[in-house]
C-alpha positions as CSV (number, residue, x, y, z in Angstrom):
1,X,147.2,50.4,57.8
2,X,143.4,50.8,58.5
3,X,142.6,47.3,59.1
4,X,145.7,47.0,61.6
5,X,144.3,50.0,63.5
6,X,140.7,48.1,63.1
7,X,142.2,44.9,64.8
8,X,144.1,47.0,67.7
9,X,141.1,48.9,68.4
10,X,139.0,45.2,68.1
11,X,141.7,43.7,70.7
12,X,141.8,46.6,73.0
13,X,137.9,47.1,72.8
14,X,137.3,42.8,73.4
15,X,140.6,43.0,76.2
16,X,138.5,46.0,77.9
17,X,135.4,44.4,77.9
18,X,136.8,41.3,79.5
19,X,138.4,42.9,82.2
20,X,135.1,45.0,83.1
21,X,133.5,41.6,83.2
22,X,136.3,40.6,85.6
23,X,135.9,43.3,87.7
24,X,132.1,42.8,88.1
25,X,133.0,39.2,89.3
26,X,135.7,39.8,91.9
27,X,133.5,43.1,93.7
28,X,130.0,41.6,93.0
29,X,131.4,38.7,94.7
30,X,132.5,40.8,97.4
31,X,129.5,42.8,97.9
32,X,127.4,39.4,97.9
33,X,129.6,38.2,100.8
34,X,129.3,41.3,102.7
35,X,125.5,41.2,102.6
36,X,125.5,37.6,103.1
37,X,128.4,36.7,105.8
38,X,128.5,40.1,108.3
39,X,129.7,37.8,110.4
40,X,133.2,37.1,108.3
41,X,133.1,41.0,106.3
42,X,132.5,44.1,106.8
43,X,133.5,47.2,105.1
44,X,134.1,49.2,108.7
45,X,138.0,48.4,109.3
46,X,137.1,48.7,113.2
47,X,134.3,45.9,112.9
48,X,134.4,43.0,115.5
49,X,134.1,40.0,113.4
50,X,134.7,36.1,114.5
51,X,137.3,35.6,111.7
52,X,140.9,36.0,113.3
53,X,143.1,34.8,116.4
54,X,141.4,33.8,119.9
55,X,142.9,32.6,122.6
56,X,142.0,31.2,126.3
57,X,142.7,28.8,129.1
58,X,140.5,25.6,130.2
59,X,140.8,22.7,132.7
60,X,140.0,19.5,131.1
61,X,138.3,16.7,132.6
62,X,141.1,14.9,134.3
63,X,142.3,18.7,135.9
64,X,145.2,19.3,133.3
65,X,145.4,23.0,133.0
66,X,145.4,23.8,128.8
67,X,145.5,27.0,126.7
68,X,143.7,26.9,123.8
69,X,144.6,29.0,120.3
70,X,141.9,29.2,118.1
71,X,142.1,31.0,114.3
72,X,139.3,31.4,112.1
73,X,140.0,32.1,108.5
74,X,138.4,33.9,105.9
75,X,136.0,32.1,104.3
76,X,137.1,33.4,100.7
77,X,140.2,35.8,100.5
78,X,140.5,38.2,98.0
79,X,143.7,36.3,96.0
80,X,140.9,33.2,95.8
81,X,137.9,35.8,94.6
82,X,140.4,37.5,91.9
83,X,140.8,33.7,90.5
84,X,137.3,33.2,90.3
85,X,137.0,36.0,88.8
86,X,139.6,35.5,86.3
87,X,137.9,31.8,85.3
88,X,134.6,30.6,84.0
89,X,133.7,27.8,85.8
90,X,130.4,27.4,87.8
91,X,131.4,27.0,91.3
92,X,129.5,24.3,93.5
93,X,128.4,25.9,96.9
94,X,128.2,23.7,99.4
95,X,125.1,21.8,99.5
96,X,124.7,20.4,103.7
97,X,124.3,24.1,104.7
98,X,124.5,27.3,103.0
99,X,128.1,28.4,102.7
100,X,127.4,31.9,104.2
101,X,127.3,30.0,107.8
102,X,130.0,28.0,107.4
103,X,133.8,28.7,108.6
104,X,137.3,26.7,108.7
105,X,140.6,27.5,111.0
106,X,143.2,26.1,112.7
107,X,143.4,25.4,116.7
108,X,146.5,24.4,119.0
109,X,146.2,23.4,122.3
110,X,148.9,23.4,125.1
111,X,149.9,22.1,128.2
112,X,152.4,20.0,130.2
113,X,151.1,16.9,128.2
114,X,152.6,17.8,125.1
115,X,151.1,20.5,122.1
116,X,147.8,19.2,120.3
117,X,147.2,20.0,116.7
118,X,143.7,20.2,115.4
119,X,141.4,21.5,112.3
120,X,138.4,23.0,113.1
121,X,135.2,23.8,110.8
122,X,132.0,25.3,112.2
123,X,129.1,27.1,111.5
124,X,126.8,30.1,112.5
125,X,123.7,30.0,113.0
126,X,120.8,31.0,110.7
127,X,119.1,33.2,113.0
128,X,121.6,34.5,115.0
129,X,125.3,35.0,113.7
130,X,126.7,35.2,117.7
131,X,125.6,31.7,118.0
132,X,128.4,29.5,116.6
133,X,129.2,25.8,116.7
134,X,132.5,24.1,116.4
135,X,134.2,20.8,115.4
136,X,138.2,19.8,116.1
137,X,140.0,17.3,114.1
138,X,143.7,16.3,115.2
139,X,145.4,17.3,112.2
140,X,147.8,14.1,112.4
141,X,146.2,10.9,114.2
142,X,149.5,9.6,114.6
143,X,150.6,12.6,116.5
144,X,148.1,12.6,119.2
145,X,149.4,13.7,122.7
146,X,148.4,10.0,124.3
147,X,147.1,9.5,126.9
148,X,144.9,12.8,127.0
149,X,140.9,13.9,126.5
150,X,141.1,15.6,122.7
151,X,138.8,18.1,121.7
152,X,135.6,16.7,120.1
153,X,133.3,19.7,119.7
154,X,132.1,22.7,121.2
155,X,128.2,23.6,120.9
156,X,125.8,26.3,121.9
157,X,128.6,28.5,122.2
158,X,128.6,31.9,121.4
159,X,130.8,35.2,120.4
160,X,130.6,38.9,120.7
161,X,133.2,42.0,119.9
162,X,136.1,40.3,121.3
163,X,134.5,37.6,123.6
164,X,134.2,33.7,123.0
165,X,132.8,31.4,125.2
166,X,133.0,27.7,124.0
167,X,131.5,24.6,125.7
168,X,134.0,21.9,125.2
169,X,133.3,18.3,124.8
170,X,136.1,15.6,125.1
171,X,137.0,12.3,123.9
172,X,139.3,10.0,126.0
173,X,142.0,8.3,124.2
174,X,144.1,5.8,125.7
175,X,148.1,5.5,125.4
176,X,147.6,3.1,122.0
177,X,145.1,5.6,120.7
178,X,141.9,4.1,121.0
179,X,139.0,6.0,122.4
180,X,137.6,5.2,125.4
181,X,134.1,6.0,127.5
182,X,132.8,4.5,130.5
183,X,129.4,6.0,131.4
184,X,129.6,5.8,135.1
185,X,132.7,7.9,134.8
186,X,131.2,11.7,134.8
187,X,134.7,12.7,133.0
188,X,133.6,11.4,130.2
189,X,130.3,13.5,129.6
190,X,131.9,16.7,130.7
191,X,131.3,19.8,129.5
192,X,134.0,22.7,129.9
193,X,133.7,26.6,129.7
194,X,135.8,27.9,127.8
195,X,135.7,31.6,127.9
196,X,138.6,33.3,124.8
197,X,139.9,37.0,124.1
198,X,141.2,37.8,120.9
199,X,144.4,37.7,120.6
């Protein structure tokens, strides 16, 4: 009887300590990210930050009228940092630029052309978190809205509470999807303000 109380206690006291070490993962974790991404957490439910829905309207280079929906995920969500925390494994950071700046999202962009799907991923920069950067990829090449300008990037752009302004650049492709610039055509070394609420 004594050594099956000795094993509970063993199993709850090992179990306990595990769990402790799990919890220490998932809020040091958290607390890292705050200190390290302000720009993506923040403890104050009321903070501005750039993660979230943004939305605004542009006039591309050939005078198409577009809206443009832009979301910006979290960078780690708390479901992903309670599975780290529940595994072992050494996680690689990424090694281009330090993770902290770096963000991922979705953007859609509308018009009489057709809808356009795109990734985005971007970064913040080092010395000022306001100052962002963004690239657009179509999610599905084959479902380009042909012919159009697509969304390349957008660079020294900036944010702030709940303003955006991007500075678009284009790509031409033609109706077989092929890319196209002719440099004595100034469409095709436009850049457009693009100026985004939240939403």
């Amino acid at each position: 009887m004594k050594n099956s109380r000795k094993t509970i206690f063993l199993i709850v006291g090992i179990l306990s300590f595990w769990l402790l070490i799990v919890a220490l993962k998932f809020y040091g974790g958290y607390w890292y990210d705050l200190y390290q991404s302000p720009w993506a957490y923040s403890r104050d439910t009321n903070q501005k930050l750039l993660i979230g829905k943004w939305e605004g309207d542009f006039i591309d280079p050939n005078g198409v009228k577009k809206h443009l929906s832009l979301t910006i995920v979290e960078p780690t969500t708390d479901d992903e940092r309670w599975a780290k925390a529940f595994t072992f494994k050494k996680h690689r950071r990424a090694s281009s630029r330090n993770a902290k700046n770096i963000f991922d999202g979705t953007a859609y962009v509308k018009s009489k052309l057709g809808l356009e799907a795109y990734t985005v991923s971007g970064h913040i920069e080092d010395d000022n978190i306001h100052q962002l950067a963004v690239h657009f990829s179509p999610v599905d090449e084959k479902k380009r809205v042909l012919p159009n300008f697509t969304l390349f990037e957008s660079t020294q752009s900036s944010w702030q509470n709940d303003d955006m302004n991007l500075n678009l650049k284009f790509v031409y492709h033609k109706v077989d999807g092929s890319s196209f610039w002719r440099s004595s055509d100034p469409k095709h070394s436009m850049k457009i303000a693009c100026k985004l609420g939240r939403f």
